[in-house]
C-alpha distance (Angstrom), angle and dihedral (degrees) to the residues before:
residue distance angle dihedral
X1 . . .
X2 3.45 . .
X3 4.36 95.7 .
X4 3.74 83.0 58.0
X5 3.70 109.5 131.6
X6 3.55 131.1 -135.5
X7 3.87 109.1 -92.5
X8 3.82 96.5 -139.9
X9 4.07 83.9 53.1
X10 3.88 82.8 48.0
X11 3.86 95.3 58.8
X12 3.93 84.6 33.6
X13 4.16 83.6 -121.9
X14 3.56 125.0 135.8
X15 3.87 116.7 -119.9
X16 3.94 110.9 -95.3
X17 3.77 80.8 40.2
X18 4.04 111.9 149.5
X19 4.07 133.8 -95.7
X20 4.04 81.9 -119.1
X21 3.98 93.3 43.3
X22 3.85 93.4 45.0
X23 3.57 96.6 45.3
X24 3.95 93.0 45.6
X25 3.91 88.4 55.0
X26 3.75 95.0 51.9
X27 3.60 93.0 47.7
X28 4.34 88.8 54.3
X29 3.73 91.4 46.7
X30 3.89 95.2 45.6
X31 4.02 88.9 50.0
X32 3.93 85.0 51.9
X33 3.73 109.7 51.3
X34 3.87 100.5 19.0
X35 3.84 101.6 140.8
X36 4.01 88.9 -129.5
X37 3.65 87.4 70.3
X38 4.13 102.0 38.1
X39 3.73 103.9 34.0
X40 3.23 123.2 -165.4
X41 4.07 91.4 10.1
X42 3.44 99.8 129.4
X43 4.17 96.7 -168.4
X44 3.78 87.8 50.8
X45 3.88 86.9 61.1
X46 3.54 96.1 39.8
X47 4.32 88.4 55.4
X48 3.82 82.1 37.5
X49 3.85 88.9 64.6
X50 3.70 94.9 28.5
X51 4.08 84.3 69.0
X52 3.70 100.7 36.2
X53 4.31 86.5 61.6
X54 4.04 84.6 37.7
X55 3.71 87.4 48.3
X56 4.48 90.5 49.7
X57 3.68 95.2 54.0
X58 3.73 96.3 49.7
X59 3.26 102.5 34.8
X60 3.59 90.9 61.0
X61 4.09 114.9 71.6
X62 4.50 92.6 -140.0
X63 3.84 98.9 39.1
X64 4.14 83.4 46.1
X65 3.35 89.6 54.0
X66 3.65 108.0 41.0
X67 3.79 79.1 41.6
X68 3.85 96.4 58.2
X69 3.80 90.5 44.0
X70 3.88 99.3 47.6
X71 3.40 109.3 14.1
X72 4.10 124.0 -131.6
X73 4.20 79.2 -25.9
X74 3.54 86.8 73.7
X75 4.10 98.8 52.1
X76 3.66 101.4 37.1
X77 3.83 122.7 36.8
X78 3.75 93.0 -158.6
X79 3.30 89.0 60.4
X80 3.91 102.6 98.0
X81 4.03 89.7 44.7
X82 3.93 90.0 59.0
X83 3.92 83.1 66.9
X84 3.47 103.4 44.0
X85 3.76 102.4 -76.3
X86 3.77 96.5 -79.8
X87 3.64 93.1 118.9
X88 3.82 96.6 -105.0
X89 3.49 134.4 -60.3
X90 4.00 98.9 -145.5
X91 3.71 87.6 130.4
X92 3.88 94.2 62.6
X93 3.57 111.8 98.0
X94 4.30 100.0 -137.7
X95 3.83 92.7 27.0
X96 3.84 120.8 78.1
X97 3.85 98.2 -27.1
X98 3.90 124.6 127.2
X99 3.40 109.7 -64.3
X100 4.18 89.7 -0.8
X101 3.71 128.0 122.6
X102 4.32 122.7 -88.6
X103 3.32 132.3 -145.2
X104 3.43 96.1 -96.1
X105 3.99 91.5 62.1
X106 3.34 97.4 53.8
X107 3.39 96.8 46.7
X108 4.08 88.0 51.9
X109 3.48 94.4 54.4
X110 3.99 90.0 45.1
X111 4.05 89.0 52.5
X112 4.14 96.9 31.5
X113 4.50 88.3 78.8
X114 3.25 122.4 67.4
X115 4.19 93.0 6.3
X116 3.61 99.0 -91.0
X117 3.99 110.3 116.4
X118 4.32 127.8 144.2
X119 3.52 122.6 -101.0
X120 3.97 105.4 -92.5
X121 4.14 121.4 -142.9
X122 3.52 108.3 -103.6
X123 3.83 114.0 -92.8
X124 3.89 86.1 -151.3
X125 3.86 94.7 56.4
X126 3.61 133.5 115.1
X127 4.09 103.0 -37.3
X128 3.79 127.4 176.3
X129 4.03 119.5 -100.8
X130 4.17 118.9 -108.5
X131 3.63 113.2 -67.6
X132 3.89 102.9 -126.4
X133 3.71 130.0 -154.6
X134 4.51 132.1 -160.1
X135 3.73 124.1 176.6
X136 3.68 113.2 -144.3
X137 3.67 127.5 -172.7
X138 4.40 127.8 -136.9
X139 3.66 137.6 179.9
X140 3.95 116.6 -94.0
X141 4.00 89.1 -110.7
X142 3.52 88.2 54.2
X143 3.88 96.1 53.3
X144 3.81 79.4 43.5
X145 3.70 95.3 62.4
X146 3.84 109.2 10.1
X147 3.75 127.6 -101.4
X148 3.83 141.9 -153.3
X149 3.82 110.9 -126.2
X150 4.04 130.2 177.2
X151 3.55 122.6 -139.4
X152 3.73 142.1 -166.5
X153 3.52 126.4 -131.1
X154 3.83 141.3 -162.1
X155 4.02 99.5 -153.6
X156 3.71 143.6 139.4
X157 4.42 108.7 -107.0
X158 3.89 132.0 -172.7
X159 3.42 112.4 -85.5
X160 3.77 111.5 -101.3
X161 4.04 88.0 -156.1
X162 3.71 97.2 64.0
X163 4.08 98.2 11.1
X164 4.12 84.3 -116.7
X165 3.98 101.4 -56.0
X166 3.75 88.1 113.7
X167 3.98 84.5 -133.4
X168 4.01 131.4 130.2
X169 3.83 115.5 -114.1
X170 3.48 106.3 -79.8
X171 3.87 106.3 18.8
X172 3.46 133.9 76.0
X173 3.90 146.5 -166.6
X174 3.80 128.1 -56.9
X175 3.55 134.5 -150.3
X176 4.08 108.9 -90.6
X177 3.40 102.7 -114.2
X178 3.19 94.4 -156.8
X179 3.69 99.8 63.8
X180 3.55 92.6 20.1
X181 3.87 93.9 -124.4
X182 3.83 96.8 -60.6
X183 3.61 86.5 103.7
X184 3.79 92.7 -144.3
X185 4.39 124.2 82.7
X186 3.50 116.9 -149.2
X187 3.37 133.7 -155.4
X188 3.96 131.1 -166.0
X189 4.55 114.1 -154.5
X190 3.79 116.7 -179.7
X191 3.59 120.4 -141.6
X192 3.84 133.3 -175.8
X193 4.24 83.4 -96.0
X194 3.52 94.9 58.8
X195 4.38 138.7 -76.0
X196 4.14 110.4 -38.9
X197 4.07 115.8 -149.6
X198 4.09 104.8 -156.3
X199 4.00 108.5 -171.0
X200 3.87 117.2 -168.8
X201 3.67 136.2 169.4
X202 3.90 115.6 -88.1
X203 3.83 109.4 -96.0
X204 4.02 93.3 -156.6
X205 4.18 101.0 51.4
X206 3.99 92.4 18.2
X207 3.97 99.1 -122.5
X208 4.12 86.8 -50.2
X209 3.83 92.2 105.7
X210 3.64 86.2 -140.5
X211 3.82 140.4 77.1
X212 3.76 138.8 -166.3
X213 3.55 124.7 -114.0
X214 3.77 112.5 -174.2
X215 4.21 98.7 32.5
X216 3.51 111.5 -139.9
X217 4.53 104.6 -107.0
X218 3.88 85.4 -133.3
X219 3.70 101.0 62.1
X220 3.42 99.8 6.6
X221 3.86 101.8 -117.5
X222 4.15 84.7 -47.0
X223 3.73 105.0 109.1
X224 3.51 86.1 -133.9
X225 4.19 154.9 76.5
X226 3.62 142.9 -164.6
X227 3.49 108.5 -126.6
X228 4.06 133.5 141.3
X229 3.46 118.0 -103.3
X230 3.96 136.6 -179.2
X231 3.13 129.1 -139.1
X232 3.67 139.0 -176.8
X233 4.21 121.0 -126.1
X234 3.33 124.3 -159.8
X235 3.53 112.1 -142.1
X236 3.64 123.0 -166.5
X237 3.37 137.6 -153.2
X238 3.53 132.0 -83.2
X239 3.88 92.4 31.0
X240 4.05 109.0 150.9
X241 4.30 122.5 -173.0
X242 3.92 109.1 -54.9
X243 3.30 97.5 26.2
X244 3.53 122.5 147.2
X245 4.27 132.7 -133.9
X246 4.16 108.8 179.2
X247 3.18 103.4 -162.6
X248 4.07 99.1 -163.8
X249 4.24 116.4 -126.5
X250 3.63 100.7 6.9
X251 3.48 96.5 106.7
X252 3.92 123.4 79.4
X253 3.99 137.2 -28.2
X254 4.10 109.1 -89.4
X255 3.49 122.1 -121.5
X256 3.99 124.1 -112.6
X257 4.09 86.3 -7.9
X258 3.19 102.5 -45.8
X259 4.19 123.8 133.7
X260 3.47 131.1 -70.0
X261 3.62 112.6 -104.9
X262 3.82 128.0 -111.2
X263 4.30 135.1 -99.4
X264 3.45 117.7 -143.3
X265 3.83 121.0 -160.6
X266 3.67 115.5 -154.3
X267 3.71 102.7 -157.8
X268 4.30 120.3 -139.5
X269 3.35 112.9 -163.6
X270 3.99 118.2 -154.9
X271 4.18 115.7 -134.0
X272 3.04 124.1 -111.7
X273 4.14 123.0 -115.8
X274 3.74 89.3 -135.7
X275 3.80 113.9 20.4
X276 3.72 134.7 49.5
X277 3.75 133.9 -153.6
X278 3.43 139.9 -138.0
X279 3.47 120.5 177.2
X280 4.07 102.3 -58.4
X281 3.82 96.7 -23.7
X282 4.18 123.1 94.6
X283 3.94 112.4 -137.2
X284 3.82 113.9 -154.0
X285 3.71 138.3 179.6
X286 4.01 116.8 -152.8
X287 3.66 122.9 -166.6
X288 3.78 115.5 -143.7
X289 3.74 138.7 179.5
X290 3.31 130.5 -98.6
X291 3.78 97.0 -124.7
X292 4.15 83.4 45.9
X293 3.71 88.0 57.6
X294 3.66 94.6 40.7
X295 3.80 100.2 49.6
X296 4.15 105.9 22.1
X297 3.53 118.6 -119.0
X298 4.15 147.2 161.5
X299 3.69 111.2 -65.4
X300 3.95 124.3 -177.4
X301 3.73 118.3 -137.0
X302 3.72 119.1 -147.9
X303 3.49 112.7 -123.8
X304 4.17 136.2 176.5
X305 4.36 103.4 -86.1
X306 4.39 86.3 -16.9
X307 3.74 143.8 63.5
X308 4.21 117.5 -138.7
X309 3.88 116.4 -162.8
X310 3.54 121.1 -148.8
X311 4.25 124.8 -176.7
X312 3.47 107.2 -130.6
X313 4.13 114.0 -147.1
X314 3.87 121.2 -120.9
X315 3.62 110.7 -89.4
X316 3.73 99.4 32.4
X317 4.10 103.7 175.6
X318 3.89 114.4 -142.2
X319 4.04 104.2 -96.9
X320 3.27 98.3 26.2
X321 4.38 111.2 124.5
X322 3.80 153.8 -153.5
X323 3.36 138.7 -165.4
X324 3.41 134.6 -146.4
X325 3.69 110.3 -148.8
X326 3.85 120.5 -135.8
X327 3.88 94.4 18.6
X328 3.95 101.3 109.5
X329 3.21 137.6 72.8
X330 4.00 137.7 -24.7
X331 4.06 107.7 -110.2
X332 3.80 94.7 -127.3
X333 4.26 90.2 -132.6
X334 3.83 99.7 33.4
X335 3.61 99.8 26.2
X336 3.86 90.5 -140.3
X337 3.67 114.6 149.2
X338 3.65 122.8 -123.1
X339 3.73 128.7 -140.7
X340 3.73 135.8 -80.2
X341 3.83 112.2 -129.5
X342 4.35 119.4 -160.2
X343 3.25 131.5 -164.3
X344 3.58 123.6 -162.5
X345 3.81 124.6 -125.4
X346 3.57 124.0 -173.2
X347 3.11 121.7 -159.8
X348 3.70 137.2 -135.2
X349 4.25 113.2 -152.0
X350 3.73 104.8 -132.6
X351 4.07 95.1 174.3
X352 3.99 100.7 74.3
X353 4.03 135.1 156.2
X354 3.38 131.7 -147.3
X355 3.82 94.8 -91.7
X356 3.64 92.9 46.1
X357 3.77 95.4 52.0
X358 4.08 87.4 48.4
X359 3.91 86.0 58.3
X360 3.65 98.6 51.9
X361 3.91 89.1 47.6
X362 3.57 88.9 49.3
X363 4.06 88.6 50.9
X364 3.77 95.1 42.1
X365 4.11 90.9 50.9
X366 3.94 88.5 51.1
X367 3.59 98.4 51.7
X368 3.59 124.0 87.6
X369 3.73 126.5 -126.8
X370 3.82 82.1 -111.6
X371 3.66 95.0 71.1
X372 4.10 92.1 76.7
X373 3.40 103.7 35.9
X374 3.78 98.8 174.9
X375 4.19 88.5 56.5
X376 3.80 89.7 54.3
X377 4.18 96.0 50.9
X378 3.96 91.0 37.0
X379 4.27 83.1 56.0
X380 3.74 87.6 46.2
X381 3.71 95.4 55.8
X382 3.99 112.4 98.5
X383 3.97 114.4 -157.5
């Protein structure tokens, strides 16, 4: 815990950074080390998950907050136990910073003269399964409103045969006998500046301390299987492109008993041939007449499942706008709506008979030069 990096250094943002710059970053770095496109690349999927948890805490307005406050402390309450139970010493220059020495260095160097040394925690222990991440793509009404979907996924499960011990019915694991269970072999060098203790992870069990004698024919002693699986996402509503649902455990198998990893659905959102968004508000143009323009009147205003009506005043000017408040879209934490935003179009007939053009002639010679007062002082203007 303590070589966790800051998340703002994470997303390369600085802190105050915005909702927009935030979720921009995340969105670069998860194109860049996504493990679909660097497979096998191992540090690519380590920074891939580094910025998905970055990407959690400041995505969300509380965690951000605590987080900004009191550090990783105030996001994770096991925090301050993964460095000794002193509450964290991330503020110390030398101890636990980027690029700074841990605990457990210091404490190696302390026990690597004279032979002494602690017992470390076995790097091979219990360890949490790979975080996994699918992009799925919904309708605009269904971001509007929220949506069940099912998806299919290419992943690694537990092993149904041996429930994930890796183990033949009816046998178990024995103690390694090479590292006698501690799942860790050390080995002591002397050097002219005094006796060296090197500790590393036990290359027959793997750090588990154990190993399995009759593999299970299913999984082949591996706990685990590739298999496709589907699994139903609640989406809710208010979601917008990039979004994020975690849906907690449905990633991979953990290691040695340790948790199953995490999915992450990125949400894409298709547009919409007649509204736009941005953010929680709806943007939409509406096409009037020019006799609707002219002399005010009741217009209806398509909305998604309803219909609002609106009186427009006499004289309304092409581009001009309303807004009706509390008509957008669901905020996907507070569920408060945003607002709808119109813009009025007036429209200019272009399929006209005879008789039709005779009655706009007729209405054009009756109406004084008063009735479009911006013609008459753009004609006046001499350049």
């Amino acid at each position: 815990m303590a070589d966790k990096r800051d998340y703002y250094e994470v997303l390369g943002v600085q802190k105050g950074a915005s909702d927009d710059e935030i979720k921009k970053a995340y969105r670069k770095m998860a194109m860049k080390y996504h493990p679909d496109k660097n497979p096998g690349d191992k540090a690519a999927e380590e920074k891939f998950k580094e910025a998905n948890e970055a990407y959690e805490v400041l995505s969300d307005p509380d965690k951000k907050s605590k987080y900004d406050r009191f550090g990783f402390a105030g996001v994770d309450p096991s925090y301050g136990a993964g460095q000794g139970g002193f509450g964290g010493f991330g503020d110390f220059g030398g101890f636990g910073g980027a690029g700074g020495m841990n605990f457990d260095d210091i404490f190696d160097m302390f026990g690597a003269f004279g032979g002494g040394g602690r017992s470390r925690q076995r790097r091979g222990g219990a360890q949490k399964g790979r975080d996994l991440q699918k992009t799925i793509t919904i309708d605009f009404t269904d971001a509007l409103f929220g949506c069940s979907k099912q998806i299919e996924l290419n992943k690694d499960v537990k092993c149904k045969t041996c429930g994930g011990s890796g183990c033949k019915a009816g046998t178990g694991k024995k103690t390694c006998d090479q590292c006698g269970g501690s799942g860790q072999i050390s080995q002591v060098s002397s050097t002219p500046f005094g006796r060296f203790q090197n500790i590393t992870t036990c290359p027959k069990c793997g750090g588990s301390g154990q190993i399995v004698e009759s593999p299970c024919p299913d999984c082949n002693g591996t706990g685990k299987n590739r298999k496709t699986v589907k699994i139903k996402v609640d989406i809710p509503a208010g979601v917008d492109n990039d979004s994020i649902v975690t849906l907690r455990g449905q990633g991979e198998p953990g290691v040695n008993g340790g948790p199953d990893g995490d999915l992450y659905i990125v949400i894409n959102v298709k547009p919409h041939s007649t509204y736009k968004r941005r953010g929680d508000d709806l943007y939409l143009d509406l096409p009037i007449t020019f006799d609707q323009a002219a002399l005010g009147a009741k217009v209806q205003v398509p909305g998604f499942g309803e219909t609002y009506s609106y009186t427009i005043t006499p004289g309304t000017q092409t581009g001009s706008s309303f807004r009706l408040k509390g008509k957008g879209v669901p905020n996907v934490r507070t569920g408060r709506k945003g607002d709808l935003y119109v813009k009025v179009i007036v429209e200019v007939p272009t399929k006209l008979g005879r008789k039709e053009k005779k009655a706009i002639e007729e209405m054009a010679s009756k109406l004084s030069a008063d009735a479009y007062p911006k013609k008459t002082k753009f004609d006046k203007l001499k350049f």
